[in-house]
C-alpha positions in Angstrom: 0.0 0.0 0.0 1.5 3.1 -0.8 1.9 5.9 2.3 1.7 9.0 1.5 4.8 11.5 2.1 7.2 8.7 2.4 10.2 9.5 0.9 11.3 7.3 -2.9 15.1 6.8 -3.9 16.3 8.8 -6.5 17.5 5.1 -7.9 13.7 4.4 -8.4 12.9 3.2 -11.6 9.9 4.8 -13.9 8.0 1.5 -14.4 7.7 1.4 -10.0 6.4 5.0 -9.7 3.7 4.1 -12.8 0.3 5.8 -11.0 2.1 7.6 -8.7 2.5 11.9 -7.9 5.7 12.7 -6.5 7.8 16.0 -5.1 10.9 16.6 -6.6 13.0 19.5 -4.9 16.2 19.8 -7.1 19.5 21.7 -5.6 19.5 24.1 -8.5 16.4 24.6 -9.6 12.2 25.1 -7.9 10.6 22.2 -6.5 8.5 20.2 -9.1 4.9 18.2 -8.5 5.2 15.7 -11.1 3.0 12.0 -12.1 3.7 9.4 -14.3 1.1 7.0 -16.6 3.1 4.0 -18.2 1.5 3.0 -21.5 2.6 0.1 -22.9 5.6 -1.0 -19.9 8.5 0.5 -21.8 7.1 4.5 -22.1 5.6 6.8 -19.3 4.3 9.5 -19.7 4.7 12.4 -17.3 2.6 15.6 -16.2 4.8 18.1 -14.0 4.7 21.6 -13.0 6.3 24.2 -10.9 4.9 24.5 -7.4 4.9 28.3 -7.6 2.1 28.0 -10.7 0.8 24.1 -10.5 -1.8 24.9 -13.3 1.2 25.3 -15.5 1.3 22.1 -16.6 3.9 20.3 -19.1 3.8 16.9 -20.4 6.0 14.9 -22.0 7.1 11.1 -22.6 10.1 9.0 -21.1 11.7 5.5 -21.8 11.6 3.3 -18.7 15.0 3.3 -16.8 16.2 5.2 -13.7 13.8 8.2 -13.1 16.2 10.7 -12.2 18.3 10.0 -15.5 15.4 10.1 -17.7 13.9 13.6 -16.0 17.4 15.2 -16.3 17.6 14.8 -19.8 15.0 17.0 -19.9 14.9 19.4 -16.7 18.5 19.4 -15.8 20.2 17.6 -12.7 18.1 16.1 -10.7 19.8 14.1 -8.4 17.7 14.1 -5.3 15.0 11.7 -3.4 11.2 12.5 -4.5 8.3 12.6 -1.8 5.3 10.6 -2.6 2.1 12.9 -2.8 -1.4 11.7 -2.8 -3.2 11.6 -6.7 -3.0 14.8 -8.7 -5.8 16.0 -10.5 -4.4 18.5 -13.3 -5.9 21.5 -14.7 -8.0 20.8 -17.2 -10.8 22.5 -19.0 -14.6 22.8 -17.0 -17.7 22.9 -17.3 -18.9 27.0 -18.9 -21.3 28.9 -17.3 -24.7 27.8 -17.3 -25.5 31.2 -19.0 -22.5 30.6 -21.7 -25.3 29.9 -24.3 -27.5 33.1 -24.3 -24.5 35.1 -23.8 -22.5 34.1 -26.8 -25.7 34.8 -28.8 -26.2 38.0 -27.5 -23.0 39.1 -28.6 -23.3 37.4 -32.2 -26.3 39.3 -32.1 -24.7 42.7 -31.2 -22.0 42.8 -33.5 -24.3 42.1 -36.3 -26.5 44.7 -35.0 -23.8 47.4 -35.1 -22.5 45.9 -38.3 -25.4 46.7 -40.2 -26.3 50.4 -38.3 -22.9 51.4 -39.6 -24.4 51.8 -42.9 -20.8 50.8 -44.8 -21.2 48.6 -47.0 -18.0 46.5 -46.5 -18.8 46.2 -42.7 -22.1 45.0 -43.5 -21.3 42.5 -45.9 -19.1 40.8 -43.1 -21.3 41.1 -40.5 -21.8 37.2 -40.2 -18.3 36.6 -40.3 -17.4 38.9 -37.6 -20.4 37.4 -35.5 -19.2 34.4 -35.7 -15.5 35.2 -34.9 -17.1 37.3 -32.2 -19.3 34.9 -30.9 -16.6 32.1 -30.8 -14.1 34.2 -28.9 -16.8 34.8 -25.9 -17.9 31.2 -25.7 -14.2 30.2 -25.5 -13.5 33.4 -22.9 -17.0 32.2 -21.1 -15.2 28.6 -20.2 -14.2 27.6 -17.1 -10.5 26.4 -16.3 -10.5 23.6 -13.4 -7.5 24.1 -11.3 -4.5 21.7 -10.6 -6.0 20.0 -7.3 -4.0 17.6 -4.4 -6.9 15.4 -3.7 -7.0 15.7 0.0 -10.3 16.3 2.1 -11.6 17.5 5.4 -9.4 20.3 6.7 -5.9 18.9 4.9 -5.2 21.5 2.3 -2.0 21.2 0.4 -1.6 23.5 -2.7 1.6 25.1 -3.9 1.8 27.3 -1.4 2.6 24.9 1.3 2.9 21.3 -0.5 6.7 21.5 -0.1 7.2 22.3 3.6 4.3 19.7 3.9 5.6 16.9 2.5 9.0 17.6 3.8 7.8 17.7 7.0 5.9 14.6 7.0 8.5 12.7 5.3 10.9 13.6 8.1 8.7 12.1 10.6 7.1 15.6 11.7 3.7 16.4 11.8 3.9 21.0 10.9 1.1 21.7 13.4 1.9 23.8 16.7 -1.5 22.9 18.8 -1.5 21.2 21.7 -1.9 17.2 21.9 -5.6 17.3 22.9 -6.2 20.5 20.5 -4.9 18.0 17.6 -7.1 15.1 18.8 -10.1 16.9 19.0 -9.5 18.4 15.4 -8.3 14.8 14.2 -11.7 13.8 15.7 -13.9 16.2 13.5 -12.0 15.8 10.3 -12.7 12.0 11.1 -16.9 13.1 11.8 -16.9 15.6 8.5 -15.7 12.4 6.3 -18.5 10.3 7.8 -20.9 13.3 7.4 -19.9 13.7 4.1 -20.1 10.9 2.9 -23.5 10.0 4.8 -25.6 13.4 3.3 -24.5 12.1 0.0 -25.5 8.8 0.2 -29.2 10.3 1.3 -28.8 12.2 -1.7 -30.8 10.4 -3.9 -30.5 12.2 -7.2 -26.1 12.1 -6.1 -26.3 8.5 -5.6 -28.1 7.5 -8.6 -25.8 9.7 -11.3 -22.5 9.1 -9.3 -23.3 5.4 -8.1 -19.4 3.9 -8.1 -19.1 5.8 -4.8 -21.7 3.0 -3.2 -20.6 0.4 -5.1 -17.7 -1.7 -3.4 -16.5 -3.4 -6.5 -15.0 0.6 -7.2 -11.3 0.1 -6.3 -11.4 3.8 -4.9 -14.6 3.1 -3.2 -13.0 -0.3 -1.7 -10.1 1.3 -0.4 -12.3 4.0 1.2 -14.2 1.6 3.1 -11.9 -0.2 4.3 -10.2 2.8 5.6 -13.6 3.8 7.0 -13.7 0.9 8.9 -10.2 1.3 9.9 -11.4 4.5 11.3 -13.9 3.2 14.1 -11.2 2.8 16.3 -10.6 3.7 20.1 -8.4 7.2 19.3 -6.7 6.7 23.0 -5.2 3.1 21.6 -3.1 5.3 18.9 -0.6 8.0 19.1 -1.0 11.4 18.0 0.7 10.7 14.9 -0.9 7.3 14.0 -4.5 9.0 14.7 -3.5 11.9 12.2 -2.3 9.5 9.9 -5.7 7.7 9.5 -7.9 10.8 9.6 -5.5 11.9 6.6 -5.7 8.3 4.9 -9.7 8.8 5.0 -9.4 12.0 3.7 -7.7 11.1 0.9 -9.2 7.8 0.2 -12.6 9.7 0.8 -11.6 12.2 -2.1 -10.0 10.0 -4.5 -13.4 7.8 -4.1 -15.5 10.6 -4.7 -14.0 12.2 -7.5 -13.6 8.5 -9.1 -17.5 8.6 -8.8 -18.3 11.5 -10.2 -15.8 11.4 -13.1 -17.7 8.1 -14.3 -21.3 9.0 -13.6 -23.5 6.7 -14.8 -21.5 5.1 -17.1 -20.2 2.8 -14.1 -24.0 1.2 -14.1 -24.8 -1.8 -16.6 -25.4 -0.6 -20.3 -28.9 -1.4 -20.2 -29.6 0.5 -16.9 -28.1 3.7 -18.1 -31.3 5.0 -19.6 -33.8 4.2 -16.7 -31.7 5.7 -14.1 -31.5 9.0 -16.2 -35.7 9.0 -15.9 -35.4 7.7 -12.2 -32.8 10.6 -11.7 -35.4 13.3 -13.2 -38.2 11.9 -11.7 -36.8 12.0 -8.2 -35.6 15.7 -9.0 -39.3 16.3 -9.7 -40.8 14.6 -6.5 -38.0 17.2 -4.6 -39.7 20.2 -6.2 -43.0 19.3 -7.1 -45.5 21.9 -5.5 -49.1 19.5 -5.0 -49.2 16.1 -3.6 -50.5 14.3 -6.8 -47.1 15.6 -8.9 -45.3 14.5 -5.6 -46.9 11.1 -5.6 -46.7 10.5 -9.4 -43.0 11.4 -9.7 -42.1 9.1 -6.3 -44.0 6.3 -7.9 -41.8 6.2 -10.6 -38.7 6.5 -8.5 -39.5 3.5 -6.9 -41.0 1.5 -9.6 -37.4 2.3 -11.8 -35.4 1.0 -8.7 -37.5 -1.8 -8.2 -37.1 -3.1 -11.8 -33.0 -2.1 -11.9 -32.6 -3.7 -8.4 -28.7 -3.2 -8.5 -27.4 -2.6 -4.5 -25.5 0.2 -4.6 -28.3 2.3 -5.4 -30.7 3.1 -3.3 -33.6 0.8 -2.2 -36.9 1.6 -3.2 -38.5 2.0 0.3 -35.5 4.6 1.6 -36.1 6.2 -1.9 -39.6 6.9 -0.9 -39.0 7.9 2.6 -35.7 10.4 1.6 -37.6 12.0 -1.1 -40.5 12.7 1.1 -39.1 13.6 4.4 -35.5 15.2 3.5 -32.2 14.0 3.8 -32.3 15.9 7.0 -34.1 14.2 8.8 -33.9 10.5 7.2 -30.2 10.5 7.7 -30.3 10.3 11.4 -31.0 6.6 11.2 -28.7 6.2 8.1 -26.0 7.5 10.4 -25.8 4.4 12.8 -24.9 2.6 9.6 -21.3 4.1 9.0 
């Protein structure tokens, strides 16, 4: 099992690290966050940026050998031990605005407009064109840009900004927090709760557990892990040292994130082919029964909730009765017996 900030030879080879993020901090030259993907077991490829700007992201393939050999060849000496990290999401493109749409529009709009009152005839002739070059520049501006993210949870942050005393720290058998034993227990404590919590409010989420189901589903690697990590959690803390009890709380913190965002990158394609389709309509009709305004619409849509679920019966989603019962009391209150289960 890999442990987070422990410290990897500099004589590692690229094929051992395959999956892995990893600190570099060079003599010469800024610390790097780097990961590597092997392809076919004689390539890697590698994703790496500069702490001070981790959304500045540069990617580029090696040959499997000695990983310090292959990254000098193209960053310079690097000679030192890396730091392993816990997964690195990169920065990527996201989601636009909702309103990315009518916006974009209502500039194509515009320029035409003013393309036409200009009354010369040249502009007017290219009106379209600029529209269009108009209206594709604010749809691209309109896009969102997700940011290079440290999958940790709870209240573990680690960003540039601190990833490199962090990890240093930690590797070294330190724990960079100046509170008091019992202060730290007593925060280990609720960063332990906020996991469970979490992770209970979205499993009474109906509409969240039906779209992002691999996060109930044990047969999930990342959801696996978490689990068993969660169970590893229901422990006496007064049986483990400070630094043993921070440990785990960070293990289910990361384990909790990694799960989560394993989940919600796959969506609903981690159901059966055949069940993609009903869960979408058992996915609407339960946002329906959430907002419907009379009893009948309430009725009608919960009916169909349960009558989908009863007909996909897969376990990981969520049982026809508790469907009933979440959608028509609240996760609020619902959850309180839910949260004798974790």
């Amino acid at each position: 099992m890999t442990r987070f900030f422990a410290t990897m030879p500099a004589t590692v080879q690229a094929r051992a690290v395959a999956g892995m993020s990893l600190l570099a901090i060079p003599e010469d030259r800024p610390p790097i966050v780097l990961s590597l993907t092997v392809f076919d077991g004689s390539t890697s490829t590698v994703r790496l940026a500069p702490v001070s700007n981790l959304d500045s992201v540069r990617t580029f393939t090696i040959d499997d050998g000695q990983l310090t050999e292959r990254l000098s060849k193209r960053l310079g000496e690097v000679r030192n031990d890396f730091i392993i990290l816990p997964p690195v999401e990169w920065a990527k493109s996201g989601h636009g605005l909702a309103a990315r749409g009518p916006i974009t529009a209502v500039v194509a709009l515009l320029v035409i407009t003013l393309a036409l009152l200009t009354g010369v005839t040249v502009i007017a002739a290219l009106a379209i064109p600029l529209a269009a070059v108009a209206g594709a520049l604010t749809w691209h501006l309109l896009r969102r840009r997700q940011p290079t993210r440290i999958l940790t949870a709870g209240d573990l942050r680690i960003d540039g900004s601190n990833v490199v005393e962090y990890a240093t720290a930690r590797s070294l058998g330190e724990r960079p927090d100046a509170r008091t034993e019992t202060q730290r227990r007593e925060a280990i404590a609720a960063r332990i709760d906020a996991v469970r919590t979490g992770y209970v409010d979205l499993r009474d989420d109906i509409v969240y557990r039906i779209e992002n189901p691999a996060l109930f589903d044990a047969a999930s690697p990342a959801t696996s892990a978490f689990e068993v990590t969660l169970v590893r959690s229901d422990v006496d803390p007064g049986s483990l040292t400070i630094d043993e009890y921070d440990t785990l709380a960070a293990d289910l913190e990361i384990a909790f994130a990694v799960a989560r965002d394993n989940a919600e990158t796959l969506g609903m394609a981690h159901l059966p082919l055949g069940a993609v389709e009903d869960a979408r309509r058992a996915s609407k009709a339960a946002r329906l029964a959430r907002r419907a305004t009379s009893d009948g619409e309430r009725e009608a849509a919960l009916a169909q909730v349960v009558r989908i679920l009863e007909s996909l019966a897969l376990h990981y989603l969520p049982a026809p009765a508790t469907a009933r019962r979440q959608l028509t009391t609240g996760p609020a209150q619902s959850s309180e017996t839910a949260a004798s289960d974790v």
